[in-house]
C-alpha positions as CSV (number, residue, x, y, z in Angstrom):
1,X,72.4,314.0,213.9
2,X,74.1,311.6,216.6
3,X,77.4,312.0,217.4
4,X,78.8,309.2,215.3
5,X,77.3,310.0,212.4
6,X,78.4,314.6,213.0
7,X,81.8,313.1,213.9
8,X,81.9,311.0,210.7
9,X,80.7,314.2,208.7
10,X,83.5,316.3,209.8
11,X,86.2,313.2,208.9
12,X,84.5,313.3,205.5
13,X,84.8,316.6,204.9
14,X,88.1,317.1,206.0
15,X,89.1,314.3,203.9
16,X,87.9,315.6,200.8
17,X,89.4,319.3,201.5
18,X,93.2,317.7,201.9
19,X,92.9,315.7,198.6
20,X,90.7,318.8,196.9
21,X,94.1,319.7,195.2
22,X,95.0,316.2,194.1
23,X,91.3,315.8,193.0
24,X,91.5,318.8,191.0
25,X,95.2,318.2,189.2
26,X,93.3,314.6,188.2
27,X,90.8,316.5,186.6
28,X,93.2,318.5,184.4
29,X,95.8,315.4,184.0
30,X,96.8,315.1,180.3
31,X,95.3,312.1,178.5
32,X,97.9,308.8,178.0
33,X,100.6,309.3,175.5
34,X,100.4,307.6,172.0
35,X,101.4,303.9,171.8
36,X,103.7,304.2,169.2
37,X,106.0,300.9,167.6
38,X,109.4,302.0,168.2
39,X,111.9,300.1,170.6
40,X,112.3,302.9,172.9
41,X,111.2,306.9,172.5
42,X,111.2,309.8,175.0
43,X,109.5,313.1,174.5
44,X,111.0,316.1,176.6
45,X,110.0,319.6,177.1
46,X,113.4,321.8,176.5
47,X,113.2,324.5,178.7
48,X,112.5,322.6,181.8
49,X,114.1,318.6,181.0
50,X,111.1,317.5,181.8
51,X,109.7,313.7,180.2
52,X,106.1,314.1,178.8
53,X,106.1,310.5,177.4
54,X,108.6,308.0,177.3
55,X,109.3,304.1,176.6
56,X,112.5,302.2,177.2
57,X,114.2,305.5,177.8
58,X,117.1,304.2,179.7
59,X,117.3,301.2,177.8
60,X,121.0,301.1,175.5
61,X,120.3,300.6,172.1
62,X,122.3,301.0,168.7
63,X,122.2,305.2,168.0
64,X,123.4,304.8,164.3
65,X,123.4,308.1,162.6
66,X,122.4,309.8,165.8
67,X,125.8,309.4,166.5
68,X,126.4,312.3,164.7
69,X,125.0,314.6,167.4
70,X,127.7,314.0,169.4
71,X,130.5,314.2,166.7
72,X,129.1,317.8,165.7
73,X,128.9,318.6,169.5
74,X,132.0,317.4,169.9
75,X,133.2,319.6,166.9
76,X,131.5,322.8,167.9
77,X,133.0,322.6,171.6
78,X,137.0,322.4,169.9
79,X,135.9,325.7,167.7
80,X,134.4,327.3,170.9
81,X,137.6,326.3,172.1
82,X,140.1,327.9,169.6
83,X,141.3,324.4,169.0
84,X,140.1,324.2,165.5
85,X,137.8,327.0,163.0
86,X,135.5,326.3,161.0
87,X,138.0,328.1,158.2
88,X,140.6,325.2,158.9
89,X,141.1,323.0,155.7
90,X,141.2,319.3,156.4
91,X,143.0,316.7,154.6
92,X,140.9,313.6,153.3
93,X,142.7,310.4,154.7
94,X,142.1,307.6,152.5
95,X,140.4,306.6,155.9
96,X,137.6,308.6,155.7
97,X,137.1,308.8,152.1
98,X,136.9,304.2,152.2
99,X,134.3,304.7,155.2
100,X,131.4,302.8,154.0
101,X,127.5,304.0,154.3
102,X,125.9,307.4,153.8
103,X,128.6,310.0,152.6
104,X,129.0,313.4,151.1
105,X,131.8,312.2,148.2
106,X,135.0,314.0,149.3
107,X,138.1,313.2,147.6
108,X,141.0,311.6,149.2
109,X,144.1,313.6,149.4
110,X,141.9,317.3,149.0
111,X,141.7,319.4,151.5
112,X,138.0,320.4,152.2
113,X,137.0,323.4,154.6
114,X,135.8,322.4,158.2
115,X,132.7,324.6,157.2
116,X,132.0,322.4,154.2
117,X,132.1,319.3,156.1
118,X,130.2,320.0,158.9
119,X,126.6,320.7,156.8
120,X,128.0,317.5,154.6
121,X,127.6,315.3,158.0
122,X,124.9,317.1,159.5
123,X,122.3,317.1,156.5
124,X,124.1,314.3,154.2
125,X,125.1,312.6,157.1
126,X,128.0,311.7,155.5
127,X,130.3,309.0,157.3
128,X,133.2,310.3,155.3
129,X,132.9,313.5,156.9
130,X,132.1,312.5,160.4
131,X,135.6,310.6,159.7
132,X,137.7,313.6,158.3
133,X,136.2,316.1,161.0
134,X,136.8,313.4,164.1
135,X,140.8,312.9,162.4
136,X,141.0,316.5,162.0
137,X,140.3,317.2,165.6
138,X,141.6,314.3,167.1
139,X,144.4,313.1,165.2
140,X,142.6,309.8,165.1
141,X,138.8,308.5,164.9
142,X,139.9,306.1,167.9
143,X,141.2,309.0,170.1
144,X,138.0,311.1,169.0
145,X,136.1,308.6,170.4
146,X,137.5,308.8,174.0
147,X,136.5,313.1,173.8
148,X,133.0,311.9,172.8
149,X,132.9,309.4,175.5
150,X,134.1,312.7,178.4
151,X,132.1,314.7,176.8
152,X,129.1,312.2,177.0
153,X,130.4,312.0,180.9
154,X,130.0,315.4,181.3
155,X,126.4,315.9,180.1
156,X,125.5,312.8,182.4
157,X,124.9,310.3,179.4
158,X,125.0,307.0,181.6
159,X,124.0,304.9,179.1
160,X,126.1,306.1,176.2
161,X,129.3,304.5,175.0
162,X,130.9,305.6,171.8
163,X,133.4,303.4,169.6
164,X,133.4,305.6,166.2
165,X,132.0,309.2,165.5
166,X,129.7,307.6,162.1
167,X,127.0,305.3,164.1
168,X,128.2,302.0,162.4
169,X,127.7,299.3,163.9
170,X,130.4,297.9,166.4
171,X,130.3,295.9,170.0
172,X,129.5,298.3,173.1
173,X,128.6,301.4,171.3
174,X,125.3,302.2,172.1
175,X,123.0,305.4,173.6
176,X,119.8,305.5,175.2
177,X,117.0,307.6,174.5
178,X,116.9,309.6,177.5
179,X,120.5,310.6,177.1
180,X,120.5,311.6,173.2
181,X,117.7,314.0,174.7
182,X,120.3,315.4,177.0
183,X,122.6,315.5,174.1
184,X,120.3,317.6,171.4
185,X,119.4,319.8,174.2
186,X,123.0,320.7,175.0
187,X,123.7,321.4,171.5
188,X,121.2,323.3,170.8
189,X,121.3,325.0,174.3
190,X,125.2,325.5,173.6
191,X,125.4,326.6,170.0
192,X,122.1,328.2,168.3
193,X,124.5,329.1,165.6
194,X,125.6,326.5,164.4
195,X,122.1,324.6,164.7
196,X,120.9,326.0,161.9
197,X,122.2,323.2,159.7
198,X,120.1,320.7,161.4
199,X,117.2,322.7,159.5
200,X,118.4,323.1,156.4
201,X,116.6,320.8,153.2
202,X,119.5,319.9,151.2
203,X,123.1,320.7,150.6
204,X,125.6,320.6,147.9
205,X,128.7,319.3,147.7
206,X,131.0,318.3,144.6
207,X,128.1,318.5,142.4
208,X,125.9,316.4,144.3
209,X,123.2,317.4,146.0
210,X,121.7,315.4,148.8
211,X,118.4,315.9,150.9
212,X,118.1,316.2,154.9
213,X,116.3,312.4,155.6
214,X,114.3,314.3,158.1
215,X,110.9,314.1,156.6
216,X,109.3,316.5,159.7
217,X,111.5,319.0,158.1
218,X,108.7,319.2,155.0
219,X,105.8,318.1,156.8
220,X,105.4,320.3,159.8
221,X,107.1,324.0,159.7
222,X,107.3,324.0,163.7
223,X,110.3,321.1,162.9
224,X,113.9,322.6,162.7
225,X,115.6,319.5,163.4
226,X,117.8,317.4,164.1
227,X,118.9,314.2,162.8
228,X,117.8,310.8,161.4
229,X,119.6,307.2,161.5
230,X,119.4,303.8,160.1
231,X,121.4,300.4,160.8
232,X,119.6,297.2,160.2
233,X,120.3,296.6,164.1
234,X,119.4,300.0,165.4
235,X,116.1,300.2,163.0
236,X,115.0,303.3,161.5
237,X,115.4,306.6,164.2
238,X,115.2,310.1,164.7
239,X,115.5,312.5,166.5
240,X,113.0,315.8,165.8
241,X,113.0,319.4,167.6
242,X,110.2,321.5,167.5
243,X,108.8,325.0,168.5
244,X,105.7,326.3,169.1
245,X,104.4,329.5,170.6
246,X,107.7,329.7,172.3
247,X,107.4,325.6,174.0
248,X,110.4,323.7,172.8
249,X,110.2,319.9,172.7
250,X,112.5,317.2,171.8
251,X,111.7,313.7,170.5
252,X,113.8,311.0,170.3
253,X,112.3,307.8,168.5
254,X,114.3,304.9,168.0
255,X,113.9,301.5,166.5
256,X,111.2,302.3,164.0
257,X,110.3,299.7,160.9
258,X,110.7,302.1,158.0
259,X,111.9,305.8,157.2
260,X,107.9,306.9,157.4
261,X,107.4,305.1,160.5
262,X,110.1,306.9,162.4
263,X,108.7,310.2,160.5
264,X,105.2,309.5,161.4
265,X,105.9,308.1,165.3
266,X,107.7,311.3,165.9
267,X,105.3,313.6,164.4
268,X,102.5,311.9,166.6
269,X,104.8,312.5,169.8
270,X,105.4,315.8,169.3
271,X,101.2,317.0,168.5
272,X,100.4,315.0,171.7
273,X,103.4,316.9,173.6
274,X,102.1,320.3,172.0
275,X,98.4,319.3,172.3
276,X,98.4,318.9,175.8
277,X,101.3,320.6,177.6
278,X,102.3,324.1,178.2
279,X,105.7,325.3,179.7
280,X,106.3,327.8,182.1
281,X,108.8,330.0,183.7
282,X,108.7,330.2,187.3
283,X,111.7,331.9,188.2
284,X,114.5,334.3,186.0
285,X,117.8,333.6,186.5
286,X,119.3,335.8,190.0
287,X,115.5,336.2,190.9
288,X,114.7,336.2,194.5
289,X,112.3,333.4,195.6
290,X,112.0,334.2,199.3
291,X,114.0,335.6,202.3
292,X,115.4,334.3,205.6
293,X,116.6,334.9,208.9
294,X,120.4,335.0,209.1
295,X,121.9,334.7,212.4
296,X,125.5,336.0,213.6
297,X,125.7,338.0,210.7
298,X,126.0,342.0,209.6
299,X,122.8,341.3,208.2
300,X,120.0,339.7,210.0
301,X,117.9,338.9,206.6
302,X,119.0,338.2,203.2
303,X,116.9,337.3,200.0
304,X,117.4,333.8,198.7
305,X,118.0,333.6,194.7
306,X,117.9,331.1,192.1
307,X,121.2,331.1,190.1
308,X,119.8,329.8,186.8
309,X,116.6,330.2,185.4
310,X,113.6,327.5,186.9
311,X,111.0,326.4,183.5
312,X,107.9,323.4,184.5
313,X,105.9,321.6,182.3
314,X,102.2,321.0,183.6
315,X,99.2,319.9,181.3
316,X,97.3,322.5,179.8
317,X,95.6,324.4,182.9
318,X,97.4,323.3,185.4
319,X,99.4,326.1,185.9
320,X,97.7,327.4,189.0
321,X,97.5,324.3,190.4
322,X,101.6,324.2,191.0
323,X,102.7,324.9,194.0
324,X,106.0,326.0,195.6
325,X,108.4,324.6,198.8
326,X,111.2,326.2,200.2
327,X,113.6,323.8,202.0
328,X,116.1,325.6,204.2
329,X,118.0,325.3,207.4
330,X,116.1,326.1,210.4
331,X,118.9,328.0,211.4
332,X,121.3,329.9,208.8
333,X,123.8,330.9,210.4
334,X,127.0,333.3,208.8
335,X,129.4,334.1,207.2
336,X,127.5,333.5,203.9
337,X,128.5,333.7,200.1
338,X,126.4,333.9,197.0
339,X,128.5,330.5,195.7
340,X,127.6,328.5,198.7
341,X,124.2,327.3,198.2
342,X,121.6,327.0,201.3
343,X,118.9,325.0,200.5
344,X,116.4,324.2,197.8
345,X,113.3,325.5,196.1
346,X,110.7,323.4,194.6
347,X,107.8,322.8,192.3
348,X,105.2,320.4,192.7
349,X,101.9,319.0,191.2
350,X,100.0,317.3,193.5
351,X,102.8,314.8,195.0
352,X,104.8,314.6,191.9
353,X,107.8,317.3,192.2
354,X,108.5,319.0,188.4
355,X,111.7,320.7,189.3
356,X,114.0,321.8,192.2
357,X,116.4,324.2,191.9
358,X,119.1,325.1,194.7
359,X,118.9,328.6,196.4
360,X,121.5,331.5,197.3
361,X,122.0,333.9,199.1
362,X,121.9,337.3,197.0
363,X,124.8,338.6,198.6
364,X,128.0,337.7,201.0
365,X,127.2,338.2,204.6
366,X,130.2,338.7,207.0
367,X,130.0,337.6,210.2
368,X,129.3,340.4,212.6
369,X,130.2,342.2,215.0
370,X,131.7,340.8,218.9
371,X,128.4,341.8,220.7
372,X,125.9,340.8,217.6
373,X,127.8,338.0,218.0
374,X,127.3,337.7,221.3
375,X,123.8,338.4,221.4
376,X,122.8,336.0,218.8
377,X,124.0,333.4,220.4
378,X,122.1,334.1,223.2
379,X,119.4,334.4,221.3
380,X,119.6,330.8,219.5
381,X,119.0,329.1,222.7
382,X,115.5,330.2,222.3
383,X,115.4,329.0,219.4
């Protein structure tokens, strides 16, 4: 073989062994998500955050009922808070008992348990309650707002801006996709408790009894949630949680023709989701990753931790295909403390990073001594 053709060889060869592992994650890629006819949608794995499929996500649209997330969430964060309980018995303004739409038929002037209304809003989706609860907490539904619009802040919602807590239709108040995802996984991150409702069929109130619009909820048994809405701007929506063989997703659908359009789109998002994807732990919370080199210190090594738990995504296979970088000074020098983080940890398949997590130190490290010091420092300018 001349040398042209050995030293083309060898290029060959090497080129195919650096994009072996990019060859192989093509191989066990999931397929293309489903087309589906919605105005936006966004599928999410829970543990990790991570979008599986996703259309218009950012894209701020009219939430309607999905509103209603946020009212409960902002509802369940004043009981955490001892601002309210759910034993508390809330007058009916003639406010909420006029608000037009979907309602649960409260009186005005009765007092009705916060307990009562909050199943009334969630699986009713009653405006009337979404109106007495937000007047109850806030004093009015306008100052209500302004808490679901920090609290929106809070969870990074970018794209949300609320005017009411019902969904109805007014100028600026819109949601994306993307951050209603951030929303139901905060609620049901925050309060397991108290999402129960979101599964439950039907509820009674005042003799009537009204079912949960969530078809999923009779369709597929994996479906425990959470909440539909309609406007004729915002189209139908929903918003659907499921679990199988301990994998969370979330999928938001919005902008659907008709109730079994939003029913169907979601139920197709979620099979492809739970088809083709598996999640993962990598890490437990305070688990140590690696170690380093600590100069100046009374230690000279400490292990680096993750402070909260590290979940991926990957396609069905995959798993052994992710691999791991630590990013860190070159030098890490003390005092140290387990608050101050010093650097980062991440995941990656092929080029594409799933999750990055910051590092710790596992303990505080002093500085040392005069002479370890001393002799350190020396020491570093070999470095």
């Amino acid at each position: 073989m001349k040398y042209r053709q050995l030293r083309a060889f060898i290029l060959s060869v090497a080129a195919v062994t650096l994009l072996l592992p990019q060859i192989l994650v093509a191989q066990i890629a999931a397929p293309s998500a489903p087309a589906l006819n919605a105005q936006a949608y966004l599928l999410m794995d829970f543990a990790s955050g991570q979008p599986l499929a996703s259309k218009n996500a950012d894209s701020p649209l009219d939430p309607a009922s999905i509103t209603k997330l946020m009212t409960a969430y902002a509802v369940f964060r004043a009981i955490r808070a001892g601002q309210i309980s759910l034993d508390d018995e809330v007058l009916v303004s003639e406010k909420a008992w006029r608000t037009p739409g979907s309602r649960m038929f409260i009186e005005v002037g009765t007092r009705v348990p916060v307990k009562d209304l909050l199943p009334g809003m969630i699986v009713q989706s009653g405006n009337d309650a979404s109106v007495a609860l937000a007047e109850h907490v806030a004093g009015t539904e306008e100052t209500f707002a302004e808490i679901m619009n920090q609290l929106a802040s809070e969870l990074g919602m970018d794209r949300t801006h609320y005017r009411n807590s019902t969904g109805l239709p007014a100028d600026g108040h819109v949601t994306s996709a993307n951050d209603i995802a951030k929303l139901a996984s905060a609620l049901i991150r925050e309060f397991p408790d108290y999402y129960k409702w979101y599964s439950q069929k039907q509820y009674t109130y005042n003799g009537i009894t009204q079912g949960n619009r969530n078809a999923l909820l009779w369709r597929d048994e994996s479906v425990d949630g959470m909440k539909t809405g309609y406007t004729e701007s915002a189209g139908y929506c929903l918003v659907s949680s499921a679990e199988r063989d301990n994998m969370r997703l979330i999928a938001v659908v919005l902008g659907t023709k008709s109730p079994s359009a939003r029913a169907n789109e979601s139920q197709a998002l979620l099979n492809y989701g739970f088809r083709f994807f598996e999640s993962h732990k990598l890490w437990d919370a305070g688990e140590v990753v690696s170690n380093a080199r600590v100069w100046k210190g009374e230690s000279d090594i400490t292990d680096l931790v993750v402070n909260d738990a590290v979940y991926v995504a990957v396609p069905r296979g995959a798993l052994d295909s992710v691999q791991t970088e630590l990013e860190v000074p070159r030098n890490i020098v003390a005092p140290l403390t387990t608050s101050d983080s010093i650097g980062r940890v991440s995941a990656k398949l092929g080029i594409d990073t799933l999750a990055s997590a910051p590092v710790y130190s596992a303990v505080d490290i002093p500085e040392g001594g005069l002479l370890s010091t001393a002799w350190d420092e020396l020491l570093l300018w070999f470095e």
